[in-house]
C-alpha positions in Angstrom: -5.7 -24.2 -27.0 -7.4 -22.8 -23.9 -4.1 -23.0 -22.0 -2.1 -21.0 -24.7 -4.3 -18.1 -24.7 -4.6 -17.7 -21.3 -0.8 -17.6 -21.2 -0.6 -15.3 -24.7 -3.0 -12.7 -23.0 -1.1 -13.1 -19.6 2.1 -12.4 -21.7 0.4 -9.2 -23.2 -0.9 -8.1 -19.9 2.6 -8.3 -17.7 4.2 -6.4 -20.9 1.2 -3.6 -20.9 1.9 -3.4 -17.3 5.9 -3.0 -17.8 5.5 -0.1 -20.0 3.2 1.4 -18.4 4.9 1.2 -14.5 7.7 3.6 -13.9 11.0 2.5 -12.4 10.9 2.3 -8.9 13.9 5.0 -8.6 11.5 7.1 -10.9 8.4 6.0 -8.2 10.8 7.1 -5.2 11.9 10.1 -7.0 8.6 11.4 -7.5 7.5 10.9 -3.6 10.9 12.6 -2.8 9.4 15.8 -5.3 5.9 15.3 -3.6 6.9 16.0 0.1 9.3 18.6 -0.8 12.1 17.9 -2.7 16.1 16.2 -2.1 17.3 20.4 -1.4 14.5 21.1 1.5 15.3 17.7 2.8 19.2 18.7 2.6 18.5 21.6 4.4 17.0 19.8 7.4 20.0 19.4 10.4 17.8 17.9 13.0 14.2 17.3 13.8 12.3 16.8 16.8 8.9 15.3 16.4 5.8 14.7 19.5 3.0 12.7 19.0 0.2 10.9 20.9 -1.0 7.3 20.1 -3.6 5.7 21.3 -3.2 1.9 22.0 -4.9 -1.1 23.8 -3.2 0.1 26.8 -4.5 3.9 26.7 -2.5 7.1 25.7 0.7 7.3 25.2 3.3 10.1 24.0 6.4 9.6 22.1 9.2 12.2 20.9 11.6 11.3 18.4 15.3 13.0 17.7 16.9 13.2 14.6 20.6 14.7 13.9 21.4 14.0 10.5 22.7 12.1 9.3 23.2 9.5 11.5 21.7 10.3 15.2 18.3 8.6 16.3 16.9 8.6 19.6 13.4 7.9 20.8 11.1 7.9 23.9 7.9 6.5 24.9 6.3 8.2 27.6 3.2 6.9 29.6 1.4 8.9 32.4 4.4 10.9 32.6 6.9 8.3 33.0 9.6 7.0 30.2 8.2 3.3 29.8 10.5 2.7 26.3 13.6 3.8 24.6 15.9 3.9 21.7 19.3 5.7 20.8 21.5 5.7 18.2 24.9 7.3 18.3 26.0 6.8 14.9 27.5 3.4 15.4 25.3 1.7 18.1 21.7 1.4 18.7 20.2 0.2 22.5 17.0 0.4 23.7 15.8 -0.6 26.8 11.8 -1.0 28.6 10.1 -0.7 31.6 8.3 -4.1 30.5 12.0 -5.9 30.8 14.7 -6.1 27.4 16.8 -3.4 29.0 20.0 -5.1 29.6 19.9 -6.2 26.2 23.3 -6.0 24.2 23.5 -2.8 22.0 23.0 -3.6 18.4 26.4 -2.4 16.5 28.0 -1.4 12.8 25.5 -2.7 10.0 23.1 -4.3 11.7 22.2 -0.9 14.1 22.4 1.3 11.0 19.9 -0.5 8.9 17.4 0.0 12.0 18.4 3.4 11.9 17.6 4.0 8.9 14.2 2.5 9.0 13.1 4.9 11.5 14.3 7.9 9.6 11.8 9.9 8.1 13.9 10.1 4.8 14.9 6.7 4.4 14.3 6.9 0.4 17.6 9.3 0.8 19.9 6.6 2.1 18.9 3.5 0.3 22.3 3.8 -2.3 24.3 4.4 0.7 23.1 1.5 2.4 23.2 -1.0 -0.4 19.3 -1.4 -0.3 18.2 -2.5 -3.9 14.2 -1.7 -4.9 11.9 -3.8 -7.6 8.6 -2.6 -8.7 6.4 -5.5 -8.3 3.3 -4.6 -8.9 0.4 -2.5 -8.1 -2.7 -2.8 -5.3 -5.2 -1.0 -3.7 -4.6 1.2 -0.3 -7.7 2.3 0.7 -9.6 3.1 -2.6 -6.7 4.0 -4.7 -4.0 2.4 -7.0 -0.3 2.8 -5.2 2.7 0.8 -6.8 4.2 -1.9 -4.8 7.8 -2.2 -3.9 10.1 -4.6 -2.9 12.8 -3.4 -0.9 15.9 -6.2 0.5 19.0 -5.9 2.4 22.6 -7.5 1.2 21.6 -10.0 4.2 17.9 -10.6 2.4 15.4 -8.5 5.0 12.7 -7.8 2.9 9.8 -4.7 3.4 7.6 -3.4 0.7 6.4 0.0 0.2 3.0 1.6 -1.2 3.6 4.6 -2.8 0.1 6.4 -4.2 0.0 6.4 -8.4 -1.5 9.8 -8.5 0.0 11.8 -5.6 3.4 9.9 -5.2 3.1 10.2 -1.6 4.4 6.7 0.1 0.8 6.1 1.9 1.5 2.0 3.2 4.9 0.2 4.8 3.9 -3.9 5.1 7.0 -5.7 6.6 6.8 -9.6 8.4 8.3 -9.1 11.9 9.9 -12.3 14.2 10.1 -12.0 17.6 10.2 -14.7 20.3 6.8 -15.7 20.2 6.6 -16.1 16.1 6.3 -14.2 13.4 3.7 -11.5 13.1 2.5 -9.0 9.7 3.5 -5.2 10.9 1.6 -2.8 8.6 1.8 1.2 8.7 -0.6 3.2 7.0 1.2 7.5 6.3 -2.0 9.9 6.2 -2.2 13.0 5.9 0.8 15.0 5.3 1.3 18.0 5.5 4.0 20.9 6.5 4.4 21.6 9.7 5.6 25.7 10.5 9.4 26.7 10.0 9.7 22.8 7.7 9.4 22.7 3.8 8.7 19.2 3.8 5.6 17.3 3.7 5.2 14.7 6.9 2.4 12.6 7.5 0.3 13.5 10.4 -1.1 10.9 11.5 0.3 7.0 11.0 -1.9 3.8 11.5 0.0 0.6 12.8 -1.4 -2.5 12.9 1.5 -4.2 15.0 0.4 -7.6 16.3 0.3 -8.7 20.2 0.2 -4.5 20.6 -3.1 -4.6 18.6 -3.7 -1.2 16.4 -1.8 2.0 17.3 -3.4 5.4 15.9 -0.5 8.1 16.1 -1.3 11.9 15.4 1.6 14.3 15.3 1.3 16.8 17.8 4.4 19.4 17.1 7.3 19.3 14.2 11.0 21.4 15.0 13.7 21.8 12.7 17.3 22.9 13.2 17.1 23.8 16.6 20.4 22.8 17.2 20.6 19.3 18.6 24.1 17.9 19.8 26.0 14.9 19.3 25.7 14.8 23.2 22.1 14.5 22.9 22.2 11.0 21.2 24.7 9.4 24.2 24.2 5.6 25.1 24.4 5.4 29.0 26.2 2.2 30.0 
C-alpha cells in the first residue's frame, strides 16, 4: 500500500511539474527576448570582445572574433605574449599553444562547426541548423534561484545541459563532462551579469565563472564589447 502511494503521488507530482514547465523552445525563446531579441541579434555582423581572467597561473587576457555567421577566432594572451589560439574559417577549426598541441591536425566539416558553435555567443540561434535537439529535464537551484534544466545532444550523442533562470530567462549555468587525455573532468560556466555594452542592443554577460578542472577556477570580466566594425573573411585565415 505504502509503495503505491508513493508512486500515485510521484505520478501526480511529475504531471504538476509537466504542466507547469514550458517547452524548452518556449525556455530558449524567452532568453533569446531577455538579452535582446532574434532582430538585434540579426543585426549583429561581427563582434569583438576583451576580457581579463584571473587563473591559478595569474592574469591573463583573451580577445575573441566573431564574423557571423560562421567565423571564430580566439587569443590568449599572457604578459603580452600569445600563449593559446583558436580559428575558425568557416570549415576548419586549429588551435595551437605555447604549452605544446600546436601541430595538432585541424578539426574539419561537422565536427569543427559544432565547436564553433559552442563558442558563439548566440548558440540558441543555430541549434535547428545544426540538428541539436533540446529536452526540459527538470529544474534546480543556481545560486539561490530556480532555473530550468536542459538537455542539449548532438546527432553523434555529445551531451551539455543548460540553466536558464525561471524568472529572468537569462541562461545563468552551462555544465558539460569534458575527456581529455588524462580522464574525464566536470566543466561548469556560471553567465553573470549581463548587461549591454555601448553601440550593442544585446544583453552579454559580464563576467563568466569557470570551474574547468586541472586549470582550477577561472573568473573572466569583460573588459570592452564592438560590433560591426567591419571584420574580414581575411581576418579568420588558418596559417599552415
Amino acid at each position: 500500500m505504502k509503495k503505491l502511494i508513493v508512486t500515485v503521488f510521484s505520478l501526480i507530482t511529475f504531471g504538476s511539474f509537466a504542466q507547469d514547465t514550458p517547452s524548452a523552445d518556449a525556455i530558449i525563446e524567452k532568453y533569446l527576448t531577455a538579452i535582446g531579441g532574434k532582430e538585434a541579434i540579426a543585426k549583429i555582423q561581427d563582434l569583438t570582445i576583451s576580457s581579463t581572467s584571473e587563473t591559478q597561473r595569474g592574469t591573463s587576457e583573451t580577445e575573441m572574433k566573431f564574423k557571423f555567421p560562421d567565423r571564430y577566432a580566439m587569443s590568449v594572451f599572457a604578459n603580452g605574449n600569445e600563449v593559446m589560439n583558436t580559428i575558425y574559417d568557416g570549415n576548419r577549426m586549429k588551435s595551437g599553444s605555447s604549452f605544446g598541441g600546436g601541430n595538432r591536425p585541424p578539426m574539419e566539416g561537422k565536427e569543427a562547426q559544432m565547436a564553433a558553435m559552442r563558442s558563439n555567443p548566440f548558440s540558441e540561434t543555430l541549434y535547428d541548423k545544426m540538428g541539436i535537439t533540446r529536452t526540459v529535464v527538470g529544474k534546480e537551484k543556481v545560486g539561490d534561484k530556480d532555473a530550468y534544466k536542459l538537455e542539449l545532444a548532438t546527432a553523434d550523442g555529445k551531451k551539455w545541459n543548460d540553466f536558464y533562470d525561471v524568472e529572468s530567462g537569462l541562461k545563468v549555468k552551462t555544465y558539460s563532462m569534458n575527456e581529455t587525455p588524462r580522464g574525464k573532468f566536470e566543466n561548469n560556466v556560471y553567465y553573470l551579469n549581463y548587461k549591454k555594452f555601448k553601440g550593442l542592443d544585446v544583453m552579454l554577460p559580464s563576467q563568466t565563472k569557470r570551474s574547468a578542472g586541472q586549470m582550477g577556477d577561472i573568473t573572466s570580466e569583460v573588459q570592452s564589447v564592438k560590433a560591426n566594425k567591419g571584420l574580414k573573411d581575411s581576418d579568420f585565415v588558418i596559417k599552415e
